[in-house]
C-alpha positions, 0 to 999 in steps of 0.5 A, a space after each residue: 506781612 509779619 514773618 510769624 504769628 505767636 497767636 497760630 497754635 501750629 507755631 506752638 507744635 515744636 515746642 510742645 513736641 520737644 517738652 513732651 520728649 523730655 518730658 518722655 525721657 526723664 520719666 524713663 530715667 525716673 523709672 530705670 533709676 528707680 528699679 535700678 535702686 530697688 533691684 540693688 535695695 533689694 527690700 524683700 531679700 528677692 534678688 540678692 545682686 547686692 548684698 552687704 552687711 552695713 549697706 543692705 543685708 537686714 531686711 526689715 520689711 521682707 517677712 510682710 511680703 513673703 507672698 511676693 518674694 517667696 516664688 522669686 526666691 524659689 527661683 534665685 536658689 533653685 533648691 532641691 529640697 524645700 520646707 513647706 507650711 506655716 509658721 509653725 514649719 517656717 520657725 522650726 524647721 531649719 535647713 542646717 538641721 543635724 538631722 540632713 547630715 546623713 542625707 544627700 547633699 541638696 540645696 535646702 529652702 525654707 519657703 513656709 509662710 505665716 498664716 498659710 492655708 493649704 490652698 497656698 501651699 499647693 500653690 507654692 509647690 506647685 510653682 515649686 516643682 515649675 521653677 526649681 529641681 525640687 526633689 524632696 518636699 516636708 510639710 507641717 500640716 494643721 487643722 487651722 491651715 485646712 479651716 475655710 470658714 473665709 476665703 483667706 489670704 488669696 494674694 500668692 495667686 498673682 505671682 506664681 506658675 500656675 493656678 491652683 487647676 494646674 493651669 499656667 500662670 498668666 502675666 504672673 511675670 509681669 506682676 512679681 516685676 511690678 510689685 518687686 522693683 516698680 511699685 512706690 511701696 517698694 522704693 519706701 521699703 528700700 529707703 527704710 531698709 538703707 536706714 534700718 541696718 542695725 542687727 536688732 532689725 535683722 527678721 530674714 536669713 541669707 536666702 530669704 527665710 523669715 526668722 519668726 524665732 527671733 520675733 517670739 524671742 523679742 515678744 517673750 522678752 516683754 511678758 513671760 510664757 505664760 501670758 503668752 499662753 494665755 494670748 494665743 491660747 485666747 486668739 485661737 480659740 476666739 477665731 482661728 480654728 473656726 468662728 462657729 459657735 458649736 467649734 464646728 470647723 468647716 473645710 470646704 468653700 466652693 470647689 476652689 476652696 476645698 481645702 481636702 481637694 487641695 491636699 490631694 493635689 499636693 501629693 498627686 503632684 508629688 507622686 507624678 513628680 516623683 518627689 520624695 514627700 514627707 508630711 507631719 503634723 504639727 506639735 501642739 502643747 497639751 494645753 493647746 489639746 485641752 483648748 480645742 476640746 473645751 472649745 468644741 474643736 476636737 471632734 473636728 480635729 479628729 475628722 481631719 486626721 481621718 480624712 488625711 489618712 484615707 486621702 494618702 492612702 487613696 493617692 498610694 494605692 492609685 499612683 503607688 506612691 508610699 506617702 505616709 503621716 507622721 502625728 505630732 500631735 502626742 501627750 509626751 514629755 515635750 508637749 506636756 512641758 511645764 510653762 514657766 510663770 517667771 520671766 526669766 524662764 525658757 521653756 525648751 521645745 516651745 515658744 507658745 502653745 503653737 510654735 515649737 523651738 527649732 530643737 522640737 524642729 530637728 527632733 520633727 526632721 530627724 523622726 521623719 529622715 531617721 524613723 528608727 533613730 526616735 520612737 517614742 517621738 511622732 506617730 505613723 498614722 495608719 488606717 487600719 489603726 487610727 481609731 485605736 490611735 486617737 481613742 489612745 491620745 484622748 485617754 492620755 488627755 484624760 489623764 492629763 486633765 485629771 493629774 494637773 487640774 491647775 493648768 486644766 482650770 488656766 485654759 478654761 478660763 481663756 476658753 470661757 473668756 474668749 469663745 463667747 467672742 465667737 460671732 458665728 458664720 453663715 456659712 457654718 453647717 452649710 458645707 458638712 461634707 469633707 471630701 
């Protein structure tokens, strides 16, 4: 009898065994050294165990994944006072503003996020307050943040504490892990990163915060003020306040998508928290105004301002909290400020009509530390007064319109070009309520 049979598959057992094993063990190592070199990368500006100018310190993809690594950097700072909103708030406001000298010293944290609607916003407060001794929180509030004509970017959901009931998060863990240091996209950023260490490419701060001010500086350098004006004024009107032919914008999607909901939630949180929250509407430039009024948006802009104040001060009344709205959105000398047609012209306070300079941002922080430092900048909303304060505002728009019929006759040709592109929504007029 021969001592073996090569044809017996049992004969085969320890040699298939021992290639699976090392099969087994360099995937294991593939895998270790593959999140080794992402965690030491660091691609998104998450984790911050290395770092090193000429090796990692510019993050050239960390602002297109701002919704994976914005509640990882929450929990790496641990800051005591954050900045929420959009990019609006993310380009404005700045920790180091001279506006906090006066304040108590507090970690400070830009974690606002382009694009945020306020349903992500509570998500990130929310995580916010789970993670970190926050005790402090500003908010630049906008109507297009409250707009739920769609569901919006609903990504944050998977990597923060808790949902937006209030329920703990589960496996959030797990996916922030995954998406952060595992997944292939990543090690492609990481090797992107290591390649692309030049200053030019430098689009995030130390601690994580997107420098949208240096984006825009760059866009500018290719065109002037106006034309930007013109592109944002044309992309706003088209879309993003609302797809509805009559400039209706519509606040409420389903209960989960309730944008006025969300809102109060935020300052309940607060207010059983006892967070010192600061909230503020946003500058626009007049032209800005001018559009939402030609478009048909206005009327909804001033239903949204309304419903904020009645929703503070049903929060103050049964919490007795004393959170307040600070308006923003005024006729004044920065927000009336001439745009320049030459290229080699700046304007001051903004960038285009929406996103304002950090100088606008230190005036925003020092009206909202130091009321009294200020006055002719922001407007406390009142409810007892706010009919007389918005019919005031849309006097000063009138008076505009009828001073500077040059720049009245440059926004209606953006809106007349671009509200013709409005394509309409289903949804339009199916959810008129706004609580």
């Amino acid at each position: 009898m021969p001592d073996s049979d090569d044809s017996n598959p049992y004969c085969q057992m320890p040699a298939t065994t021992t290639y699976l094993k090392t099969l087994l063990v360099l995937t294991s190592l593939w895998v270790s050294a593959n999140i080794a070199f992402n965690l030491v990368v660091d691609p998104f500006n998450a984790y911050h165990w290395v770092y090193r100018e000429g090796f990692n310190a510019v993050k050239i993809s960390a602002n297109l994944y701002e919704r994976i690594a914005t509640p990882l950097i929450l929990e790496r700072v641990q800051p005591g006072r954050v900045f929420m909103g959009t990019s609006r708030s993310e380009i404005a406001l700045d920790g180091a503003s001279p506006a906090l000298a006066s304040q108590a010293p507090e970690t400070t944290l830009n974690v606002s996020m382009s694009g945020a609607s306020i349903y992500e916003t509570l998500l990130l407060f929310q995580h916010a307050v789970q993670v970190a001794p926050v005790r402090e929180a500003v908010i630049g509030l906008e109507i297009h943040a409250f707009a739920m004509h769609d569901e919006g970017r609903t990504e944050l959901d998977a990597y923060v504490a808790r949902d937006w009931q209030g329920r703990p998060g589960t496996g959030y863990r797990l996916r922030q892990f995954r998406d952060s240091l595992l997944a292939l996209d990543v090690t492609t950023n990481s090797l992107e990163t290591l390649e692309k260490q030049d200053d030019e490419y430098r689009l995030s701060a130390d601690d994580g915060r997107f420098l949208g001010a240096r984006t825009v500086e760059d866009a500018l350098a290719k065109t002037t003020h106006r034309d930007y004006f013109a592109r944002w004024i044309g992309e706003w009107v088209k879309g993003t306040w609302t797809p509805c032919p009559s400039g209706e914008v519509i606040f409420r999607r389903g209960e989960r998508f309730d944008s006025f909901a969300r809102f109060r939630d935020i300052l309940v949180l607060a207010a059983e928290r006892g967070i010192d929250l600061k909230l503020y509407i946003s500058p626009a430039h007049v032209l800005l105004m001018e559009a939402m009024r030609q478009s048909g948006v206005w009327p909804s802009s001033e239903k949204w301002k309304t419903s904020l104040v009645a929703i503070a001060d049903e929060v103050n009344e049964i919490y007795h909290s004393d959170f307040h709205i600070v308006d923003f959105e005024l006729v004044d000398s920065a927000t009336t400020e001439a745009v320049p047609v030459s290229p080699q012209d700046r304007m001051t306070w903004f960038f285009d009509p929406v996103h304002t300079t950090p100088a606008f941002g230190n005036v925003i922080l020092d009206r909202l530390y130091q009321p009294g430092n200020d006055s002719n900048r922001g407007v406390t909303l009142r409810r007892d007064r706010l009919p007389q304060q918005l019919e005031h505002l849309d006097q000063q728009l009138e008076r505009y319109k009828r001073d500077h019929p040059g720049e009245i006759a440059f926004v209606a040709e953006q809106v007349e070009r671009s509200i013709a592109l409005r394509e309409g929504s289903a949804f339009c007029g199916k959810a008129r309520g706004l609580h």
